[in-house]
Structure formats: C-alpha cells, structure tokens
MDAnalysis code that builds the backbone (N, CA, C; Angstrom):
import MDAnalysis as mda
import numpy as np

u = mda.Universe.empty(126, n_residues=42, atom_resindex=np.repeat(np.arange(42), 3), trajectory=True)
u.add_TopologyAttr("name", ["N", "CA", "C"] * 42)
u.add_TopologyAttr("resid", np.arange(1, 43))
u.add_TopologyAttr("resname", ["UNK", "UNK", "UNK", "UNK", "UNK", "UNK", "UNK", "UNK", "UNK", "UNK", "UNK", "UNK", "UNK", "UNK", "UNK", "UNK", "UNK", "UNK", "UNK", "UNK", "UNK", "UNK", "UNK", "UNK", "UNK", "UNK", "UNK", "UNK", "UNK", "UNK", "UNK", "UNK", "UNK", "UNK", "UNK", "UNK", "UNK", "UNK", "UNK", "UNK", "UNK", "UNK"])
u.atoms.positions = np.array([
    [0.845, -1.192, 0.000],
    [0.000, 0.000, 0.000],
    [0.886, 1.251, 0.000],
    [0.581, 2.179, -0.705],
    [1.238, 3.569, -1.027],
    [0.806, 4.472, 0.660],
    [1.643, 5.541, 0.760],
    [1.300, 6.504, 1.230],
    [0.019, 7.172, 1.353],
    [-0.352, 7.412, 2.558],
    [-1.812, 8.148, 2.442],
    [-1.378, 9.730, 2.098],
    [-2.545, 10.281, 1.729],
    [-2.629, 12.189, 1.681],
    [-3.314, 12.302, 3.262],
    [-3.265, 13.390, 2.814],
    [-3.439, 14.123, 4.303],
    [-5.049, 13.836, 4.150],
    [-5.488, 14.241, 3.456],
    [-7.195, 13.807, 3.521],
    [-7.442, 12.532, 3.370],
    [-6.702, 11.646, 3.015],
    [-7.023, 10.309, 3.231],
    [-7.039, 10.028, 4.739],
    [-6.083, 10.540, 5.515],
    [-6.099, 10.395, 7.234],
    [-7.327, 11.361, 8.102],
    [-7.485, 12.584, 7.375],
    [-8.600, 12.865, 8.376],
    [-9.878, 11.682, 7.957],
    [-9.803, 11.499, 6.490],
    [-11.151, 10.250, 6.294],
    [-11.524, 9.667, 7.121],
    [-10.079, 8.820, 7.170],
    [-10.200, 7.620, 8.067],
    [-10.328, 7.850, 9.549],
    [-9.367, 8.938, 10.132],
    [-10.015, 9.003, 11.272],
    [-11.433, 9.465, 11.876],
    [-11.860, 10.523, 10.907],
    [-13.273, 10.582, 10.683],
    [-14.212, 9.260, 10.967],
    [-13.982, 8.424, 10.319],
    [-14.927, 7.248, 10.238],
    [-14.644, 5.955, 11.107],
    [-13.369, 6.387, 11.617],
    [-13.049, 5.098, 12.594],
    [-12.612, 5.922, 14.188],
    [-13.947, 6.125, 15.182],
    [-14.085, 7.035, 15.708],
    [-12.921, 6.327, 17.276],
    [-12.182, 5.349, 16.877],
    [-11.612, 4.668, 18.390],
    [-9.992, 4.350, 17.546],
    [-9.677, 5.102, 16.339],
    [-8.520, 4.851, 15.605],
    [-7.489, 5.665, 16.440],
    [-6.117, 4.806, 16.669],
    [-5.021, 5.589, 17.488],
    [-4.410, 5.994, 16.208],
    [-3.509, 7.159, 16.980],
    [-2.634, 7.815, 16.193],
    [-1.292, 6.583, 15.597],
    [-1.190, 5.576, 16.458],
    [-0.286, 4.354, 16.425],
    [-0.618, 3.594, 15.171],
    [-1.641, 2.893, 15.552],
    [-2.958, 2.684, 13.974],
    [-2.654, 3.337, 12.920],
    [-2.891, 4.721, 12.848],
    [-2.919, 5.583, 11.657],
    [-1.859, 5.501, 10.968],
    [-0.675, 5.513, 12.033],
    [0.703, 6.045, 11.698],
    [1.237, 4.312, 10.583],
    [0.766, 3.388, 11.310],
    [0.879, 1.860, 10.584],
    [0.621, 1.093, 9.210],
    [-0.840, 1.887, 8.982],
    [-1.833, 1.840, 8.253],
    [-1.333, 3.059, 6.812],
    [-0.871, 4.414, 7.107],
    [-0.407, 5.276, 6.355],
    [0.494, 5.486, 5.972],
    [1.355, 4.803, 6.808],
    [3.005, 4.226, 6.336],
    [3.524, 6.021, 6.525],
    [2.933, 7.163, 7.577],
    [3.265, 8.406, 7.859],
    [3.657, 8.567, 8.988],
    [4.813, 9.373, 9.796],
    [5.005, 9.410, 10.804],
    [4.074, 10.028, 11.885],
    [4.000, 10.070, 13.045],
    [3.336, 10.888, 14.120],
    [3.344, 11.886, 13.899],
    [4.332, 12.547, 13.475],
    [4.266, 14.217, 13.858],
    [3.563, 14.453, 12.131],
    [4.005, 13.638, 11.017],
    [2.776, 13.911, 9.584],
    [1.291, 13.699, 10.038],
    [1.002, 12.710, 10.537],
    [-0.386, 12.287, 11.005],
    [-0.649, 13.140, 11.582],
    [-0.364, 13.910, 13.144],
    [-0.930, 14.815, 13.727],
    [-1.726, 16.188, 12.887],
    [-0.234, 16.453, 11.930],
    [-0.359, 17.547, 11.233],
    [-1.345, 17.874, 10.514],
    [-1.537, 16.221, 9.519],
    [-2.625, 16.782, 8.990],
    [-3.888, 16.467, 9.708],
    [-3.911, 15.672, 10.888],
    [-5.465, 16.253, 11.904],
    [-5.530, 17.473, 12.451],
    [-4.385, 18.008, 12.804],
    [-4.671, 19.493, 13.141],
    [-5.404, 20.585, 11.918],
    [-4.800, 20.181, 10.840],
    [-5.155, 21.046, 9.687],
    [-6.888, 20.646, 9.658],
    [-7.332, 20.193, 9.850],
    [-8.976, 20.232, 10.195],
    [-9.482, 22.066, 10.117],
])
C-alpha cells in the first residue's frame, strides 16, 4: 500500500471514531508528527 494524503487520514479518522494515532501512523506508512499535522489542519 502507497502513502496516504493528508485527507485520506482525516477520512479515516473521521470514520473510525476509536482509531489511534499508532494505527494511523501503521496503516499510512506516515510518521506521528505527519499524522498529527494533517489532523490538526482540520
């Protein structure tokens, strides 16, 4: 699986309302501090 976009991660966390940042970071093949970033950008 490729890299997520930044709107691919708010998606998903959007819709998977008990998803860790650990999860995300696994799943998106993006680090913590990318993942955060683009949930902050909300």
């Amino acid at each position: 699986m490729s890299r997520w976009t930044d709107d691919m991660i708010r998606e998903y966390f959007d819709t998977h309302w008990n998803a860790t940042i650990h999860e995300i970071c696994a799943l998106s093949e993006r680090s913590k501090a990318e993942v955060k970033r683009a949930l902050m950008q909300k």
